[in-house]
C-alpha positions as protocol buffer text, in pm:
chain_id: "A"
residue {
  index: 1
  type: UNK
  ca { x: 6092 y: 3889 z: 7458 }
}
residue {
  index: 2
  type: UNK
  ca { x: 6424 y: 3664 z: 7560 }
}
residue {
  index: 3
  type: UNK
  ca { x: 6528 y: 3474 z: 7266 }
}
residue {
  index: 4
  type: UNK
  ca { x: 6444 y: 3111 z: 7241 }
}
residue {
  index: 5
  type: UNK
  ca { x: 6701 y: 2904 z: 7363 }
}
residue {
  index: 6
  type: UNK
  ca { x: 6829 y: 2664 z: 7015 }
}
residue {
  index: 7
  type: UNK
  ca { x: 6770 y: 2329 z: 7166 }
}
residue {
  index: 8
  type: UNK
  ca { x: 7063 y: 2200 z: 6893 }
}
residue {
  index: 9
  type: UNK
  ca { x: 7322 y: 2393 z: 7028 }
}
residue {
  index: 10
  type: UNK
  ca { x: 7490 y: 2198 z: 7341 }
}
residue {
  index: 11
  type: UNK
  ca { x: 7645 y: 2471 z: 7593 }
}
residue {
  index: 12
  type: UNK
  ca { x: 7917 y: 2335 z: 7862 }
}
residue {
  index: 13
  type: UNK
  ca { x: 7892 y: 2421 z: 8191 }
}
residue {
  index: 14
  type: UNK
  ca { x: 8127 y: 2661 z: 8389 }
}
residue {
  index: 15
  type: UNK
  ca { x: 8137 y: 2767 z: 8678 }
}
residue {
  index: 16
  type: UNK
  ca { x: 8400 y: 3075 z: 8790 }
}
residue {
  index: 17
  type: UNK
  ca { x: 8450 y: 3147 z: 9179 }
}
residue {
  index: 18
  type: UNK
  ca { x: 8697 y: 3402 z: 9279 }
}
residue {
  index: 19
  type: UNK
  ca { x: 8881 y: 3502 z: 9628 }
}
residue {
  index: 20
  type: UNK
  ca { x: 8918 y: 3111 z: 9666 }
}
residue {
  index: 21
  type: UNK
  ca { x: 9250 y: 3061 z: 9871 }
}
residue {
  index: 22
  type: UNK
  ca { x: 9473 y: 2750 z: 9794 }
}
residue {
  index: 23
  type: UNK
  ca { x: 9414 y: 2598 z: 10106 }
}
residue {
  index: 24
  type: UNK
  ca { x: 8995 y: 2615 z: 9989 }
}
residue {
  index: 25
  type: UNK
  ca { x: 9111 y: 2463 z: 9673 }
}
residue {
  index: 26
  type: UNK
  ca { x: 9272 y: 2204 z: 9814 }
}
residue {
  index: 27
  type: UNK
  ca { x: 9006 y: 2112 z: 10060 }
}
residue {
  index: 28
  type: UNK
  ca { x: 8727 y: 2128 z: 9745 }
}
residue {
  index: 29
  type: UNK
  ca { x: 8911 y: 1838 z: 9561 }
}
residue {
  index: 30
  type: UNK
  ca { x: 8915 y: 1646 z: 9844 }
}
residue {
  index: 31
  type: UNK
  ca { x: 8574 y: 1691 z: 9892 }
}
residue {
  index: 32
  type: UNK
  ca { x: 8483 y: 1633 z: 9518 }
}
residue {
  index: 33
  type: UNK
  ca { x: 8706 y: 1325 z: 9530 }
}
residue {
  index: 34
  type: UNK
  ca { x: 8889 y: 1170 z: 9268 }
}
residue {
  index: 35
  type: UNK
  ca { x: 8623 y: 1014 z: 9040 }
}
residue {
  index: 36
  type: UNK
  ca { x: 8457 y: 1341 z: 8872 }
}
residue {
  index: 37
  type: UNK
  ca { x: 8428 y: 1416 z: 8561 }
}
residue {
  index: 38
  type: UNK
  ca { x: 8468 y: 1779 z: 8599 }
}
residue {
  index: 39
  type: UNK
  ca { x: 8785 y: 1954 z: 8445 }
}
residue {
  index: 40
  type: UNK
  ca { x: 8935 y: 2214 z: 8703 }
}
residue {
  index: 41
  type: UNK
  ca { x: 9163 y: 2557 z: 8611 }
}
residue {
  index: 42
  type: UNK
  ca { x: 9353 y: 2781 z: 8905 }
}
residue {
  index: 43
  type: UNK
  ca { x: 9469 y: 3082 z: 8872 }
}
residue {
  index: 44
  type: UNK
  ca { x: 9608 y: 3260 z: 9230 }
}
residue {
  index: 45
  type: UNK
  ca { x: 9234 y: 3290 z: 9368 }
}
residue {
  index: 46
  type: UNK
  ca { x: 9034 y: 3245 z: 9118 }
}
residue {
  index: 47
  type: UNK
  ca { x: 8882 y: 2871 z: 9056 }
}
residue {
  index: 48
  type: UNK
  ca { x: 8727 y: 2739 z: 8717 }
}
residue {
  index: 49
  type: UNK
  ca { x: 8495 y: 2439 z: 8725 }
}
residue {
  index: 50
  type: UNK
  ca { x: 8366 y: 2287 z: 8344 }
}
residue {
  index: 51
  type: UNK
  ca { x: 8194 y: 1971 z: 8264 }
}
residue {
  index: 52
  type: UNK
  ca { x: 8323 y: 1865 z: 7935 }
}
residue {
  index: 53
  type: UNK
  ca { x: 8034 y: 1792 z: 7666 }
}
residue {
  index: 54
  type: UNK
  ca { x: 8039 y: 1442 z: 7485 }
}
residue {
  index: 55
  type: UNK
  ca { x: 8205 y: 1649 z: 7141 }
}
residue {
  index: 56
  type: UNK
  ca { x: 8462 y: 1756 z: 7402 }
}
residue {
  index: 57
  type: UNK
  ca { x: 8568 y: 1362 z: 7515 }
}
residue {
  index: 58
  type: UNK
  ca { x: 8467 y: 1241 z: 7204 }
}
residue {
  index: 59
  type: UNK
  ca { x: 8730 y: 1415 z: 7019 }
}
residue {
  index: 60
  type: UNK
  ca { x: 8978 y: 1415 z: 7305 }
}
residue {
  index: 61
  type: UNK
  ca { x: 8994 y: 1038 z: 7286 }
}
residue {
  index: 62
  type: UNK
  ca { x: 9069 y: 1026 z: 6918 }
}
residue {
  index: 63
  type: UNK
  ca { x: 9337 y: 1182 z: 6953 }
}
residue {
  index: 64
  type: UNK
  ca { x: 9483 y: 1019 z: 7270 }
}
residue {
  index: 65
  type: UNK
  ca { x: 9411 y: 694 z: 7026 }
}
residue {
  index: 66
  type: UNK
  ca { x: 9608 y: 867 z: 6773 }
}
residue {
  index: 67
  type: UNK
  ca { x: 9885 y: 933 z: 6995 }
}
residue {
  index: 68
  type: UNK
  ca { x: 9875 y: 578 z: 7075 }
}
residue {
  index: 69
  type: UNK
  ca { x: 9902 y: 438 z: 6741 }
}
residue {
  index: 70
  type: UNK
  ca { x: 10212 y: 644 z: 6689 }
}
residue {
  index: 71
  type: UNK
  ca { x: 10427 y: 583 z: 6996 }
}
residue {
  index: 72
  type: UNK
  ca { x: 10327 y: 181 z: 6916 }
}
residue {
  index: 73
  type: UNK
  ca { x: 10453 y: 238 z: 6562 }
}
residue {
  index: 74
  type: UNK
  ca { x: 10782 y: 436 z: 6655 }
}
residue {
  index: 75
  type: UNK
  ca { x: 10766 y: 156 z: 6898 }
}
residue {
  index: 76
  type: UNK
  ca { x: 10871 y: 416 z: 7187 }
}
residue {
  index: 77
  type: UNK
  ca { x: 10729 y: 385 z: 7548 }
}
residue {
  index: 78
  type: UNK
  ca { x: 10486 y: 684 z: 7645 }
}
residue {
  index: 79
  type: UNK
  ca { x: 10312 y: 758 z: 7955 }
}
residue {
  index: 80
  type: UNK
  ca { x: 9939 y: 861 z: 7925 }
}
residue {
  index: 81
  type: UNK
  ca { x: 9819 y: 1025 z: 8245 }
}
residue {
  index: 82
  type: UNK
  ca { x: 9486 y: 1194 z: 8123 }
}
residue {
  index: 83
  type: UNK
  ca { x: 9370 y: 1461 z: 8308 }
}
residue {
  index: 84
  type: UNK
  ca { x: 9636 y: 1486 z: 8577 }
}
residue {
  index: 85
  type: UNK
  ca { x: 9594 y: 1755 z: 8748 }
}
residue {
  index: 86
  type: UNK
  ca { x: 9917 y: 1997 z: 8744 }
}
residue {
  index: 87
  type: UNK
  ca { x: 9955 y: 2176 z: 9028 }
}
residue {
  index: 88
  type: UNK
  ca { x: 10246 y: 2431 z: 9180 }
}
residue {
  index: 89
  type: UNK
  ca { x: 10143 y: 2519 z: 9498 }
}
residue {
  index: 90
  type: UNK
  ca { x: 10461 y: 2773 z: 9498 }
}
residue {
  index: 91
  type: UNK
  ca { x: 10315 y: 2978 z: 9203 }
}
residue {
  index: 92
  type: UNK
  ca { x: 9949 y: 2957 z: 9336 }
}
residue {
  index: 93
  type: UNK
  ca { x: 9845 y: 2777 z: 9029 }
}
residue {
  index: 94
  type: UNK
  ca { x: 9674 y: 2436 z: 8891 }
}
residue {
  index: 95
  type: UNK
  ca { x: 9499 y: 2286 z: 8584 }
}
residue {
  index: 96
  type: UNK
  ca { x: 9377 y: 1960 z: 8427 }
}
residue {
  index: 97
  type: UNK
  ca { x: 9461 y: 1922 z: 8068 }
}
residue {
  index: 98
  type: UNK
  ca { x: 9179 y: 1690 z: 7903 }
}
residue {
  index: 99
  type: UNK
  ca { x: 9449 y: 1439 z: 7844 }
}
residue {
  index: 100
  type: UNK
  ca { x: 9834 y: 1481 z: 7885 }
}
residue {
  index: 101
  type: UNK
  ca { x: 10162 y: 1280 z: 7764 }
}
residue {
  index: 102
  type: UNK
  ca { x: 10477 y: 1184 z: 7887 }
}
residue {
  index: 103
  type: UNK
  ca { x: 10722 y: 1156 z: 7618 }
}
residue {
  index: 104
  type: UNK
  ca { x: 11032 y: 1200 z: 7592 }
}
residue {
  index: 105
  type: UNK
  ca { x: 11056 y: 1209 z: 7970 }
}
residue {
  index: 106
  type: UNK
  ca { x: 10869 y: 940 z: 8042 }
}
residue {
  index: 107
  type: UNK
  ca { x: 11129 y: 705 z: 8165 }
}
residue {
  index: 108
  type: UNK
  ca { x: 11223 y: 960 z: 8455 }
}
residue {
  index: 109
  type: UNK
  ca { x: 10882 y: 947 z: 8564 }
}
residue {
  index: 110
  type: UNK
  ca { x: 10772 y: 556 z: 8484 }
}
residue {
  index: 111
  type: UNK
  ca { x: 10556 y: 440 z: 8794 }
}
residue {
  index: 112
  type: UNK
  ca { x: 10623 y: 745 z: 8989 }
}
residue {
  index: 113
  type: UNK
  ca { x: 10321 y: 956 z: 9152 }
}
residue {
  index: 114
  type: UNK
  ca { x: 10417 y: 1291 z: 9023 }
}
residue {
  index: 115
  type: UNK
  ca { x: 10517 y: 1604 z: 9242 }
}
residue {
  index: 116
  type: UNK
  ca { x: 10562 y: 1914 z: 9049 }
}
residue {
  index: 117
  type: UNK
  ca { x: 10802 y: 2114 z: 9025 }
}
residue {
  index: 118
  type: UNK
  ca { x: 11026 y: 1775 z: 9161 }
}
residue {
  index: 119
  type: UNK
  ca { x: 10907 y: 1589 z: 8858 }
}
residue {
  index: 120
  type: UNK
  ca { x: 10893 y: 1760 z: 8523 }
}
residue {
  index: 121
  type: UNK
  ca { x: 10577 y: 1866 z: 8364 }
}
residue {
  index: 122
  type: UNK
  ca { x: 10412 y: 1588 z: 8089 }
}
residue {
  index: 123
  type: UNK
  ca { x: 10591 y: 1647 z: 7772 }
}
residue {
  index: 124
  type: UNK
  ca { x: 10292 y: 1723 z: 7600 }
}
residue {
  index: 125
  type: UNK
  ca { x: 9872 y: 1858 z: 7682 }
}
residue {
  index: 126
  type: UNK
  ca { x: 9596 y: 1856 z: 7503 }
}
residue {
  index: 127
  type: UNK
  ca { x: 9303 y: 2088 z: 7506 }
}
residue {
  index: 128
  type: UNK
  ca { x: 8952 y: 1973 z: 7294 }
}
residue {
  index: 129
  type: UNK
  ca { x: 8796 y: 2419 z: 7358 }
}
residue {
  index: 130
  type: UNK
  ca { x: 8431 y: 2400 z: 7302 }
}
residue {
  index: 131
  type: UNK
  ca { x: 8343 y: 2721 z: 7519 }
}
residue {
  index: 132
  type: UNK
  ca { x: 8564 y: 2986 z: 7635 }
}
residue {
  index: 133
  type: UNK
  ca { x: 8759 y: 2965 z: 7909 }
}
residue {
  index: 134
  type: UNK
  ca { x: 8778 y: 3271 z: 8158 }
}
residue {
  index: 135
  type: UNK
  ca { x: 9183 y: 3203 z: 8257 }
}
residue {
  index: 136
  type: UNK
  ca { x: 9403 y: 3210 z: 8043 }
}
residue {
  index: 137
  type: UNK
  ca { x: 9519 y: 2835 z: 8051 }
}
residue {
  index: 138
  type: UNK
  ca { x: 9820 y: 2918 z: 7804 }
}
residue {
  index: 139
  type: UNK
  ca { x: 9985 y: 3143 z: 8135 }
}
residue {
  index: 140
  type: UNK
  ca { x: 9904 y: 2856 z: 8400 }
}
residue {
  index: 141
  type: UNK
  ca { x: 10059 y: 2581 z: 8105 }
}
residue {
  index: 142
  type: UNK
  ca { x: 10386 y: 2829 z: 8066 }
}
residue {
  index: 143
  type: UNK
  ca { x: 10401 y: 2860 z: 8399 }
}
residue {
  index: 144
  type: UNK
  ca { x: 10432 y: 2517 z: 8483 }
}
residue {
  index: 145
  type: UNK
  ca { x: 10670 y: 2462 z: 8204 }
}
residue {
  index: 146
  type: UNK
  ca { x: 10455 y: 2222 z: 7954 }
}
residue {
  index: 147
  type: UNK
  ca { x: 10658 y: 2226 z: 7635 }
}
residue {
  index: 148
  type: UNK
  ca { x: 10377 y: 2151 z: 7408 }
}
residue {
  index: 149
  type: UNK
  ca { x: 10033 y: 2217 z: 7367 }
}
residue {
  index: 150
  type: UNK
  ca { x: 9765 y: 2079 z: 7140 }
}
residue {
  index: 151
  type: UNK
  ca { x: 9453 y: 2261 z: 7122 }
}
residue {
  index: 152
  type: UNK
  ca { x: 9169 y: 2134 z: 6900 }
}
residue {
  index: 153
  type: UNK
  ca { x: 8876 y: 2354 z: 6812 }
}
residue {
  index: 154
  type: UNK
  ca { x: 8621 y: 2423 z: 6550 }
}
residue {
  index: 155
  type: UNK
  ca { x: 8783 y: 2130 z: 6324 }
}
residue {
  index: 156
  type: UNK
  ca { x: 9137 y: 2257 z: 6398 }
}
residue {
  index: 157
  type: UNK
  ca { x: 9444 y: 2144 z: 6538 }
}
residue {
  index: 158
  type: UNK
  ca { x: 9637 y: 2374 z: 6694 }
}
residue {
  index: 159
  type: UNK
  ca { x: 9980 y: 2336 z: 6785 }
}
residue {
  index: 160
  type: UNK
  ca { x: 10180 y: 2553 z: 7057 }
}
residue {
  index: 161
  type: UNK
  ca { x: 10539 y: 2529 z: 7167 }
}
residue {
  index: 162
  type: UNK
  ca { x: 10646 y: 2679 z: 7524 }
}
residue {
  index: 163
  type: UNK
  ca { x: 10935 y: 2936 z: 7357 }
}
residue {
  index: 164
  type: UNK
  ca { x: 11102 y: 3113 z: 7682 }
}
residue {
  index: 165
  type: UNK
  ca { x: 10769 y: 3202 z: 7892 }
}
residue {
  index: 166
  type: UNK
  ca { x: 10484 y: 3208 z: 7616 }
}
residue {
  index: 167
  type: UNK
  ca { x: 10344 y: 2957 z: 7324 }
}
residue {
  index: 168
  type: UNK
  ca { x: 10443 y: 3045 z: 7002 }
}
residue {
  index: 169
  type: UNK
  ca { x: 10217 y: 2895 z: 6698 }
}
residue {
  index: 170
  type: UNK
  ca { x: 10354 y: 2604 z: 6506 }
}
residue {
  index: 171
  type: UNK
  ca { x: 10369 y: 2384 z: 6167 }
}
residue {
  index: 172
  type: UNK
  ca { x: 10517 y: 2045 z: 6336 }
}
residue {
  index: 173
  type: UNK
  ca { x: 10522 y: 1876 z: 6702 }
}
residue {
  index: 174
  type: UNK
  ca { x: 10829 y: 1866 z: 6903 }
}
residue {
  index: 175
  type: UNK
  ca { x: 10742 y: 1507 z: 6991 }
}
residue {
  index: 176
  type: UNK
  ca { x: 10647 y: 1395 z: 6652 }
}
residue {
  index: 177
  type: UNK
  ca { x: 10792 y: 1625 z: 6416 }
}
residue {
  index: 178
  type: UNK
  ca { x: 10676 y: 1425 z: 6096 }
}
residue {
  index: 179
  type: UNK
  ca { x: 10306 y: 1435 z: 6235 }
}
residue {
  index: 180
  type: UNK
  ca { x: 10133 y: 1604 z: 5927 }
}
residue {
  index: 181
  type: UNK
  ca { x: 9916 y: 1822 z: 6228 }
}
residue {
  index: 182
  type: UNK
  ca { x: 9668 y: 1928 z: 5910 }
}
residue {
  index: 183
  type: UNK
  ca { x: 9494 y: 1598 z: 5839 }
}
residue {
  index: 184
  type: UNK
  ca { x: 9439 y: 1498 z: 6213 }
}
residue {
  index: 185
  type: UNK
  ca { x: 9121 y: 1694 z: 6167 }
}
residue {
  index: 186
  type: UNK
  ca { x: 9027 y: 1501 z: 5916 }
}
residue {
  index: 187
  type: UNK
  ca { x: 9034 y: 1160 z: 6069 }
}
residue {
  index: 188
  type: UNK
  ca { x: 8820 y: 1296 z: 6380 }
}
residue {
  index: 189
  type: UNK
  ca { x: 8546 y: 1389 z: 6158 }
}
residue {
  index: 190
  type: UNK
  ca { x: 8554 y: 1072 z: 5920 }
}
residue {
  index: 191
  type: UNK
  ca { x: 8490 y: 871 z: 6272 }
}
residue {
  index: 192
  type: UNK
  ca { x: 8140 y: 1035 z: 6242 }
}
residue {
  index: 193
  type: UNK
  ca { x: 8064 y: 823 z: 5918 }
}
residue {
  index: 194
  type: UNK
  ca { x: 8262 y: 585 z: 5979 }
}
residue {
  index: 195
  type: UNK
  ca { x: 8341 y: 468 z: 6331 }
}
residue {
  index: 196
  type: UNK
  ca { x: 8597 y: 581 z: 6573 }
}
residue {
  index: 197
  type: UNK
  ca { x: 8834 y: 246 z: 6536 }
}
residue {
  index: 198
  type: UNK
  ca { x: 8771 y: 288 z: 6164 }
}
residue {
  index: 199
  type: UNK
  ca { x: 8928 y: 620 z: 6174 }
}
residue {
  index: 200
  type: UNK
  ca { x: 9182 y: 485 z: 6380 }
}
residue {
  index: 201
  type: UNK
  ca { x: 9302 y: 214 z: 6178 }
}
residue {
  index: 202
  type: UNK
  ca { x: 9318 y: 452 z: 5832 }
}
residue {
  index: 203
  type: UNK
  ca { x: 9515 y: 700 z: 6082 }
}
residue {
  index: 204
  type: UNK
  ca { x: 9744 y: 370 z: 6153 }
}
residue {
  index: 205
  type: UNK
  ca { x: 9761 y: 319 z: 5766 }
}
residue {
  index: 206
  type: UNK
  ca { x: 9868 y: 689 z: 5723 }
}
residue {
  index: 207
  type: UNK
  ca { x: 10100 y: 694 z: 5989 }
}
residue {
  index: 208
  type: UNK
  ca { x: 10296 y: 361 z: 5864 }
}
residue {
  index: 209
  type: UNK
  ca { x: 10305 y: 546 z: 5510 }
}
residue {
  index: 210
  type: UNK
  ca { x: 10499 y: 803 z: 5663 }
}
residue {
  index: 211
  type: UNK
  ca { x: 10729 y: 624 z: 5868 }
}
residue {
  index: 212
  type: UNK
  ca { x: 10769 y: 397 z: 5580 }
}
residue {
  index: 213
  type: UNK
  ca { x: 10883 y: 691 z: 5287 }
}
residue {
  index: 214
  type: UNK
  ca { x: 11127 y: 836 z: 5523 }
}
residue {
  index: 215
  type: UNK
  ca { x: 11310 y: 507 z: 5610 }
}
């Protein structure tokens, strides 16, 4: 007998298609449109469709609200763009990040439409993994030139910096170097008992602590 399905364990759908030619990919998004809620991955032929589960955008948004709070306490200008969707047509390659960050170059790209490779690639991308992916996302982001990656999965954050043409694992964020990267964890899950703006205003608190000691 097939074993029974566990009704308390959410699985997020994917769908792979190979031998898909740009111009098909091209003409699918325009046929999808611009409102889905789908996530999309590229890799010269071969085409990755997910739908994100609520865990997935739950814990996404946390930290774009995180993000938030500390570009409006650095009081720096950033330019949240979501899941743009990065795509070099001269490499044969594309992805949407579940959220992505312009940082330290977003006043060379303030109220533009961006054009890769005329524009530069967000400054930072963040991944919330809750099933495996069958590209390897960390090529396409390198290949595009992304300089910093955030991955979160299974209660971790996971930070990558773009080191010649791979990620390398590290301690601190090139954007926000004094981000202790340990604790975000922490605050995502304490929004479970206690409410996402909850969490976001003791992340605030934490934040201005830090900001406040080295001043």
């Amino acid at each position: 007998m097939a074993p029974t399905p566990n009704p308390q364990i959410a699985v997020e759908r994917l769908v792979v298609l190979e031998g898909v030619s740009w111009q098909t990919f091209k003409a699918l998004l325009a046929d999808i449109g611009g409102s889905r809620v789908s996530r999309v991955a590229y890799d010269r032929g071969v085409l990755e469709i997910r739908m994100p589960l609520t865990e997935h955008e739950e814990s996404k948004r946390l930290i774009e609200s995180f993000i938030e709070v500390i570009v409006d306490e650095l009081e720096i200008e950033a330019r949240s763009l979501g899941a743009l969707l990065l795509k070099r047509e001269d490499l044969t390659r594309a992805i949407e990040p579940d959220s992505c960050f312009y940082i330290q170059n977003e006043s060379r790209v303030r109220g533009k439409k961006i054009q890769l490779p005329d524009d530069p690639p967000p400054d930072l991308a963040i991944e919330a993994d809750y099933t495996s992916s069958s590209l390897d996302k960390f090529n396409i982001y390198a290949s595009i030139g992304v300089p910093e990656l955030w991955r979160y999965r299974q209660q971790t954050l996971e930070v990558y910096q773009l080191v010649g043409e791979n990620y390398e694992r590290s301690q601190t964020s090139i954007a926000f170097p004094f981000l202790p990267i340990a604790e975000v964890p922490t605050f995502i899950e304490q929004s479970k008992t206690t409410g996402q703006r909850a969490a976001v205003r003791l992340f605030r608190q934490r934040i201005q602590g830090i900001l406040q000691n080295a001043s």
